[in-house]
C-alpha positions as CSV (number, residue, x, y, z in Angstrom):
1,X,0.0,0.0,0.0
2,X,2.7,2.6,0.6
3,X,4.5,1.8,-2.4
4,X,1.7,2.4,-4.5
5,X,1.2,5.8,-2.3
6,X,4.7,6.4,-3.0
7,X,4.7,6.0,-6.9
8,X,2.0,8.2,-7.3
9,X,3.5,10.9,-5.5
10,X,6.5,10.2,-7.5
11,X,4.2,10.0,-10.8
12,X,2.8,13.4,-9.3
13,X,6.3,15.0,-9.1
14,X,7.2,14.3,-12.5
15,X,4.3,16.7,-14.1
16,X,4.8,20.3,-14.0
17,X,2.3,22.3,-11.5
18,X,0.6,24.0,-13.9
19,X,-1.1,20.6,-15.6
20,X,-1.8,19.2,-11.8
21,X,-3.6,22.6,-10.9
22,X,-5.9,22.1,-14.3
23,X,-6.2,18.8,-13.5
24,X,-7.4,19.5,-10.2
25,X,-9.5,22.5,-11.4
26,X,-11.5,19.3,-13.3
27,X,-11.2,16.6,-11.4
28,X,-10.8,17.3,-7.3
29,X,-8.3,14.3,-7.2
30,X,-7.7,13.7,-3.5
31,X,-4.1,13.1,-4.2
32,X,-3.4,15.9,-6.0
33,X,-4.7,18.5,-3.0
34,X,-2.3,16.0,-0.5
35,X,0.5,17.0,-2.7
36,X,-0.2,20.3,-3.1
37,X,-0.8,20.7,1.3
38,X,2.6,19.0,1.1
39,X,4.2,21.4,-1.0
40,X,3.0,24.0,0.8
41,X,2.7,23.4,4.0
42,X,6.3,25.3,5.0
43,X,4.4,28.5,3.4
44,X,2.4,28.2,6.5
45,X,5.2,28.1,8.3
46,X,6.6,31.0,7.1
47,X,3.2,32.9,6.9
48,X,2.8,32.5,10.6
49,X,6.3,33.1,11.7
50,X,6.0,36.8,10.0
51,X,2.8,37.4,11.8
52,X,4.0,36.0,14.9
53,X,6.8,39.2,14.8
54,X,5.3,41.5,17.7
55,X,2.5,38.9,19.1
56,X,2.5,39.0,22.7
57,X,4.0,35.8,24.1
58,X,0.3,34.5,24.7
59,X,-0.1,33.8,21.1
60,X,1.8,30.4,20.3
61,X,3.3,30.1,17.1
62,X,1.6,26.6,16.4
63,X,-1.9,28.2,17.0
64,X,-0.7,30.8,14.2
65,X,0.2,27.6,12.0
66,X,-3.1,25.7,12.4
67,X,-5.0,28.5,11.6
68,X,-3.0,29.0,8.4
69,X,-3.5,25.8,7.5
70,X,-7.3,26.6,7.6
71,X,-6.3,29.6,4.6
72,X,-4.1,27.2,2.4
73,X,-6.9,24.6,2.1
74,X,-9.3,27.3,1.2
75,X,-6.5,28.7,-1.3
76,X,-6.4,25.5,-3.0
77,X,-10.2,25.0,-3.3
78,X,-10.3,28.5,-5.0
79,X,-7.3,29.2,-6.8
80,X,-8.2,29.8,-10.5
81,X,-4.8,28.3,-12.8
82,X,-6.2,30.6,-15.5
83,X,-5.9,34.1,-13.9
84,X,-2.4,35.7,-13.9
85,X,-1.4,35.5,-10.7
86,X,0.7,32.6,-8.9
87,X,-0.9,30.4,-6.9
88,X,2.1,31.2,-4.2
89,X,1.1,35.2,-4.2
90,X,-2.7,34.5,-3.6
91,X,-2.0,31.5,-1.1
92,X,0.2,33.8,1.2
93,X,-2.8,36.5,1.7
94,X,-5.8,33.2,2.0
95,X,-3.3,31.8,4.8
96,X,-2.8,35.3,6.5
97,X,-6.7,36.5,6.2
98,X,-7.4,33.4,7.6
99,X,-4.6,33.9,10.9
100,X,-5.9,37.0,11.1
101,X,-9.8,36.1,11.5
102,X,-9.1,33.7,13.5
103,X,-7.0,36.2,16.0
104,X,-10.2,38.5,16.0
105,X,-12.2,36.1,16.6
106,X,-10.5,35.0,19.8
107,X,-10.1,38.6,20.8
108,X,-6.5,38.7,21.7
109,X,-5.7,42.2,22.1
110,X,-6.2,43.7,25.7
111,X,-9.4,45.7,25.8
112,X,-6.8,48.6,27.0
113,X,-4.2,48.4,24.4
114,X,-7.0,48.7,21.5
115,X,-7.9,51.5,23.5
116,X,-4.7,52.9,23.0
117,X,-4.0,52.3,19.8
118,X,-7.2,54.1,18.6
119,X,-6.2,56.9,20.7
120,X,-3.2,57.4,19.2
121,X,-4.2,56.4,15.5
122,X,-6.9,59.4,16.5
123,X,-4.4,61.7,17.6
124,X,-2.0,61.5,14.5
125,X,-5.1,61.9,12.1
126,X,-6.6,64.9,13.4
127,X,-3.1,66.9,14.0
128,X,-2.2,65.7,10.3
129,X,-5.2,66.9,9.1
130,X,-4.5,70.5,10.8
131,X,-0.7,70.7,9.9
132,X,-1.2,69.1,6.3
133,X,2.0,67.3,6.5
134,X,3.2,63.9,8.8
135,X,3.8,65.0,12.4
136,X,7.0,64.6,14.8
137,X,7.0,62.5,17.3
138,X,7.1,65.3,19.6
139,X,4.1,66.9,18.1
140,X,2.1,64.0,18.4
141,X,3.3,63.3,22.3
142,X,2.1,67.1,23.0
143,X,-1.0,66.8,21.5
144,X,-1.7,63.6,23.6
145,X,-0.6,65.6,26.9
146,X,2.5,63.1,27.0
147,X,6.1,63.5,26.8
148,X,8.1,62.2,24.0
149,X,9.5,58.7,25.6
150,X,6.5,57.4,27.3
151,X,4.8,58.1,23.6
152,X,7.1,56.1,22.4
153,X,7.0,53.1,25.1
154,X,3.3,53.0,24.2
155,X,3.9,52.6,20.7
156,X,6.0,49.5,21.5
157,X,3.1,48.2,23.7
158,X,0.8,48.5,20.9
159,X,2.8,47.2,18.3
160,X,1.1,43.5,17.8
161,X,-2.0,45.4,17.1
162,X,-0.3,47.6,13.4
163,X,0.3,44.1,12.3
164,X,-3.7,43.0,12.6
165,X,-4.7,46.2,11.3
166,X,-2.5,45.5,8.1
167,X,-5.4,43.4,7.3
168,X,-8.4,45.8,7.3
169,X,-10.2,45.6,4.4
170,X,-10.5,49.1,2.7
171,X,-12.3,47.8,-0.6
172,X,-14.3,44.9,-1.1
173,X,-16.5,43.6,-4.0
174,X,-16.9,39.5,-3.9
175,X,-15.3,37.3,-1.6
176,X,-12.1,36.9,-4.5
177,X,-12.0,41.1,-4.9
178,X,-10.5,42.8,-1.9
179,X,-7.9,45.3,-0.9
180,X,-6.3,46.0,2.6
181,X,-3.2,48.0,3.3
182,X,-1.3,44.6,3.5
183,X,-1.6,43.4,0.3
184,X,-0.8,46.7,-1.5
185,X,2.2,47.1,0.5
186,X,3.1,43.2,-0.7
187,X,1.9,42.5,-3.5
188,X,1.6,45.3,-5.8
189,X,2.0,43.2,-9.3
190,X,-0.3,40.8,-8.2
191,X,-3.9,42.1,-8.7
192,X,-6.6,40.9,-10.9
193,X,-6.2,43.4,-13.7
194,X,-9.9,43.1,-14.6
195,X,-11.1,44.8,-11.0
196,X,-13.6,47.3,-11.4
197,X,-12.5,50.9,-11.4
198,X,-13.2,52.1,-8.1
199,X,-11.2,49.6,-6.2
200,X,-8.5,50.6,-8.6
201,X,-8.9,54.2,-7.0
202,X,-8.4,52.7,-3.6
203,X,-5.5,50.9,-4.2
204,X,-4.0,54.2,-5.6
205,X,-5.4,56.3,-2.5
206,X,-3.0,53.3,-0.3
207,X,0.0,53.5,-2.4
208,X,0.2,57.4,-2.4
209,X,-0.6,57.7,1.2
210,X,2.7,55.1,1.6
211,X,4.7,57.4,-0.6
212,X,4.0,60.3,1.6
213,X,5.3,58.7,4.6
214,X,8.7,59.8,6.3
215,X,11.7,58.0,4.2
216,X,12.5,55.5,7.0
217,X,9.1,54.7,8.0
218,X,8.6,54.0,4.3
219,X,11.7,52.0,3.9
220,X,10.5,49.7,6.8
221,X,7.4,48.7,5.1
222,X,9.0,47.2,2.3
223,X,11.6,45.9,4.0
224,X,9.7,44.0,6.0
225,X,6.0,43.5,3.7
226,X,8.1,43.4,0.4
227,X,11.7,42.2,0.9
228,X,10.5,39.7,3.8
229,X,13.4,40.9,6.2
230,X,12.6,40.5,9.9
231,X,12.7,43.7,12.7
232,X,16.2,42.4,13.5
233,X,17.4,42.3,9.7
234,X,16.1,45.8,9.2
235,X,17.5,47.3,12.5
236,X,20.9,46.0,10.6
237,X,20.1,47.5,7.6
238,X,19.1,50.9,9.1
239,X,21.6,50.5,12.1
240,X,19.1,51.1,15.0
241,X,17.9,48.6,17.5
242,X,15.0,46.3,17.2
243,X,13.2,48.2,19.1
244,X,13.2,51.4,17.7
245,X,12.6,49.8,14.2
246,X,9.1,48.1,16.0
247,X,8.7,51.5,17.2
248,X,9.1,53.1,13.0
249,X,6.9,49.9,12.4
250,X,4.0,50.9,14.3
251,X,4.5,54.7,13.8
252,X,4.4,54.0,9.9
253,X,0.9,51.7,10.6
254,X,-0.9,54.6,12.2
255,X,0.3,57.5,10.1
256,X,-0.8,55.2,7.1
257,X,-4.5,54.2,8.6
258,X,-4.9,57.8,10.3
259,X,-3.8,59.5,6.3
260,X,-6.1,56.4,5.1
261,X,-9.1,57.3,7.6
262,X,-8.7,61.2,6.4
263,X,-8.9,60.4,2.4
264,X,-11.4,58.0,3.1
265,X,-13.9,60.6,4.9
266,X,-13.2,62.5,1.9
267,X,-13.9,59.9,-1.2
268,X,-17.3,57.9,0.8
């Protein structure tokens, strides 16, 4: 029985991915989605390992994993072969939409630090709309009635939540048509190129708002949503601690969803 297991995984290895993914389109050969959850399954891995950067220590890393797995089955039951985009690309955001949900769902965050990061996110929209320009961290400390490093502590205490809020939707037609701030930041060559023309507009409004940004806040988003580099990685690359790059991390979150929020009460 195993060798006849093993020779057609062996008989499966020796056609290229694109005829198993038509085959499967047609058939829904069992064997063929084993192989593919086997090919995949580090993806998961790695998936959960980027969204466990900045989780408090109560959220395990193989919780993040089993929920992923929950997003690469679904990828594989949906993923169209025929539409330009690789199966890799649209697998990623399945398995993190579905980490993510699942984290909501549970509630995670602290009541108080949600709190928090609202506040702040609040704070930064409404002195940005006033100055018409991205405020220092200074400014934004005043404003709050705090000084500089306790503003700056509570942006490391609210840093797990910038990574959830990645996922917000901010355009959504049918359950295959979406856009967060995520997936512009990550995948930008990778949508359909048949979307209708307002969630075009959308995706514009997120890419411009990133492109106003300070430099280094901007550099850290695609350093770590586009070249996959850890916090670590980038504090190398920018010579700064770890810390301080969470801290640009999070900074760069809110000034994107508080510019976001702004344009937003202006287009709806």
């Amino acid at each position: 029985m195993g060798t006849a297991n093993g020779s057609q995984v062996s008989s499966l290895e020796k056609r290229t991915e694109e005829e198993l993914w038509q085959e499967y389109r047609k058939t829904r050969d069992l064997q063929i989605r084993e192989y593919f959850i086997k090919q995949y399954a580090p993806l998961v891995k790695y998936v959960a390992g980027k969204v466990a950067v900045g989780m408090p220590h109560s959220v395990e890393f193989d919780d993040l994993v089993g929920f992923g797995v929950f997003g690469l089955l679904d990828a594989i039951e949906k993923f169209e072969p025929d539409k330009s985009v690789k199966f890799k690309t649209y697998a990623v955001t399945r398995i993190r939409g579905a980490i993510f949900d699942e984290l909501r769902s549970i509630d995670w965050v602290p009541r108080s630090v949600r709190q928090k990061s609202r506040e702040v996110e609040e704070a930064i929209g409404s002195l940005e709309a006033q100055l018409g320009r991205t405020a220092t961290d200074q400014e934004i400390a005043n404003s709050m009635g705090l000084d500089e490093e306790e503003y700056l502590r509570i942006l490391i205490k609210i840093s797990g939540t910038s990574i959830l809020s990645l996922s917000d939707v901010w355009f959504s037609g049918d359950e295959n048509d979406k856009v967060s701030i995520g997936d512009s930041i990550e995948s930008p060559s990778s949508l359909n190129p048949d979307v209708i023309v307002e969630r075009d507009e959308i995706r514009r409004v997120i890419v411009e708002a990133i492109g106003e940004l300070p430099d280094k806040e901007k550099k850290i988003l695609v350093l770590y949503y586009f070249e996959d580099l850890t916090l670590k990685e980038i504090g190398q690359v920018l010579e700064v601690t770890e810390s301080r790059v969470s801290q640009l991390h999070t900074k760069a979150i809110l000034h994107l969803r508080s510019k976001l929020t702004n344009i937003r009460k202006g287009i709806f």
